[in-house]
N, C-alpha and C positions, 0 to 999 in steps of 0.2 A: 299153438302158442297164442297170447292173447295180448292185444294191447289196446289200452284206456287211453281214449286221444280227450283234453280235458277244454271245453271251452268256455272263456269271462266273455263279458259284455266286451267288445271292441276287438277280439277274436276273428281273423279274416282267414289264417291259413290253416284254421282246424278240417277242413272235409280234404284238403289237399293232403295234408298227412296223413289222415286217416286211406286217403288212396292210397300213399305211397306203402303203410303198413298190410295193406290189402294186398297193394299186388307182389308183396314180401313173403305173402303166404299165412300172413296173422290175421286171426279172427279178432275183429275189432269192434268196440262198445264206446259210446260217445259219454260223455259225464259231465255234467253241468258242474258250475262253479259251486252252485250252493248246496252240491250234494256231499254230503258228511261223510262217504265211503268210497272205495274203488268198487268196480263190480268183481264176484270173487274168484280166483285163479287168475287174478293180472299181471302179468310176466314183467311188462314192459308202462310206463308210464309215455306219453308225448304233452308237452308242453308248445303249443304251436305261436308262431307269431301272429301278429296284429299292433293294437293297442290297447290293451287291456284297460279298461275302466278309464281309456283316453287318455292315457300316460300322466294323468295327474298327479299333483307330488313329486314321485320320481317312478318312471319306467319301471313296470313290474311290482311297483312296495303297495300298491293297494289288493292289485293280484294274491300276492304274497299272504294275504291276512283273510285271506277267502276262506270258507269251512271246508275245500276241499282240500288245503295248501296241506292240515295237520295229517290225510290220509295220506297225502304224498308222502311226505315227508318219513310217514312211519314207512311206510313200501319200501323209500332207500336206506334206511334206518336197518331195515331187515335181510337187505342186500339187494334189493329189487331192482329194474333196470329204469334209468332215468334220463327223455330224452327231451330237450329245453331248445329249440330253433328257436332267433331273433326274439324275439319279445319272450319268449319263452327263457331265453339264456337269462334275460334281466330277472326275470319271477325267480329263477334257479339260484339269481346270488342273492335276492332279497332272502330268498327264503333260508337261507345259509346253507344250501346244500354243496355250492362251488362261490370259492372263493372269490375278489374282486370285485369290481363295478363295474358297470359300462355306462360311460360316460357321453356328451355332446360330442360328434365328430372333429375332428380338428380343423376342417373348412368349414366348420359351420356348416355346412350345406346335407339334405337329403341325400345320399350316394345308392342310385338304383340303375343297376347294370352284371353284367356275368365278372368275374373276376377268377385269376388262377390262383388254386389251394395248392401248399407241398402237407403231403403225409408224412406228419411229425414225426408218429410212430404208429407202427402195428398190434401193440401190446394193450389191445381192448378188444372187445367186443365189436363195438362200432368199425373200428377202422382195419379189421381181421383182415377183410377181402381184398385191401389195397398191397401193394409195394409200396416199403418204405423210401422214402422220398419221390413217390413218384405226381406228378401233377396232375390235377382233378379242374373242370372247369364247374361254378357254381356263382347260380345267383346271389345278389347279395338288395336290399333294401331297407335300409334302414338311417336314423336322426342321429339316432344314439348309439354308436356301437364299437365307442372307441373304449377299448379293454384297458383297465388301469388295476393296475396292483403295487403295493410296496416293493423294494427291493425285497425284503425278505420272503413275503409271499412267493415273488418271481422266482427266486433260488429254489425255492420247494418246488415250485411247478418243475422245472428244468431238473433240480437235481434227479425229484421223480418220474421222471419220462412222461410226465401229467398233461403237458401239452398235446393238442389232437391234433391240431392243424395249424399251419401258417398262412399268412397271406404274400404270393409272391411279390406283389405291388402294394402296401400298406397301405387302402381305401381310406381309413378314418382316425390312424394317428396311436392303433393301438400297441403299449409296449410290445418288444421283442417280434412285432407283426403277428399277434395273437389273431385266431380265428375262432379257435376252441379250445376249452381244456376238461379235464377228466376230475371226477372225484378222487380222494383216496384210494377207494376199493373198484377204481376203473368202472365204476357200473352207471355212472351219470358224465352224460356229458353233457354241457352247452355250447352252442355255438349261433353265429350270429349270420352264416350264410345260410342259405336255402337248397338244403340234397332232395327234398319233395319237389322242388321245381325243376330237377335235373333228374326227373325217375322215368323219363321215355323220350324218345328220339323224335318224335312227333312233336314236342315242345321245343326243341334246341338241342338236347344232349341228354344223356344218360349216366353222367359222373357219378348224380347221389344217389343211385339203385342200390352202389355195395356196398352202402352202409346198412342200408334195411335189410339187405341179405346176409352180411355177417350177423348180424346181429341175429338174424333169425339163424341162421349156419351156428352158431356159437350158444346157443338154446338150444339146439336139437343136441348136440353133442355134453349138454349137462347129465 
């Protein structure tokens, strides 16, 4: 399996995911922003955190208009799989692939620490390998990562099982204690904590390993 880990100017978490996808088992290819294509049989897209183009404008919207944004974009167009961590989640709703915004935290403040996830649901790819409900500890850092959507949006999310993850102690103010949520066709997710900082026990913990491995478990079974 292959995944295209993609990095912009102000891109800090791209070799860390591209780890995490590494020790998942996927053969992985880096891809600059200004490249017009994916390289070809790419399974799997990552979207890594940082500061994209220094979060100018708004988080992720100059990302967003990058010449590699329209190859993503076709990949989950096609049903391809789409994975958007912290800066990454904001490129994800610029780019309209997942719905909402993420907005200024509600302390105003930077929030950089571990925090506990509940497993929304197991009805994806990503979150295959967990128990539902069961709790994950992950880092989290970030300005901007308070999740806002309409009422009606929100009822989609929920009515759809489209939520990925919650936060058990709401860090930054986002509705319903949003963490992550899924596309349509489950194949994109974004979210705003860090599972590449949680892929070995040598770091702190190993929560976000079973994401990289569903995900890679759930490819092989295609």
């Amino acid at each position: 399996m292959k995944a295209a880990v993609v990095t912009f100017p102000g891109s800090n978490c791209d070799r860390d995911l591209a780890v995490a996808f590494e020790r998942a088992g996927f053969e992985v290819a880096r891809v600059w922003h200004k490249d017009s294509t994916l390289p070809a049989g790419t399974d799997v897209v990552g979207v890594p955190g940082g500061f994209s183009f220094g979060d100018y404008l708004r988080c992720g919207a100059i990302a967003a208009q990058s010449p590699i944004a329209a190859a993503v974009q076709a990949h989950a167009a096609r049903g391809g799989y789409v994975l958007g961590i912290c800066n990454g989640f904001q490129v994800l709703t610029e780019m309209r692939l997942l719905p909402g915004a993420l907005m200024r935290n509600a302390g105003l403040k930077f929030a950089c620490k571990t925090v506990e996830l509940n497993v929304a649901t197991t009805a994806s790819a990503f979150t295959r390998d967990y128990a539902k409900g069961q709790t994950i500890r992950v880092p989290i850092a970030h300005h901007d990562g308070n999740y806002t959507i309409d009422a009606d949006g929100l009822k989609r999310l929920q009515d759809g099982d489209r939520i990925a993850l919650r936060y058990v102690q709401n860090p930054n103010g986002s509705v319903d204690d949003i963490a992550g949520v899924l596309s349509e066709n489950r194949r994109v997710l974004g979210m705003m904590p860090h599972p590449e900082r949680a892929n070995d026990p040598i770091l702190g913990g190993n929560d976000g390993a079973g994401l990289f491995a569903g995900l890679m478990g759930d490819m092989a079974l295609a």
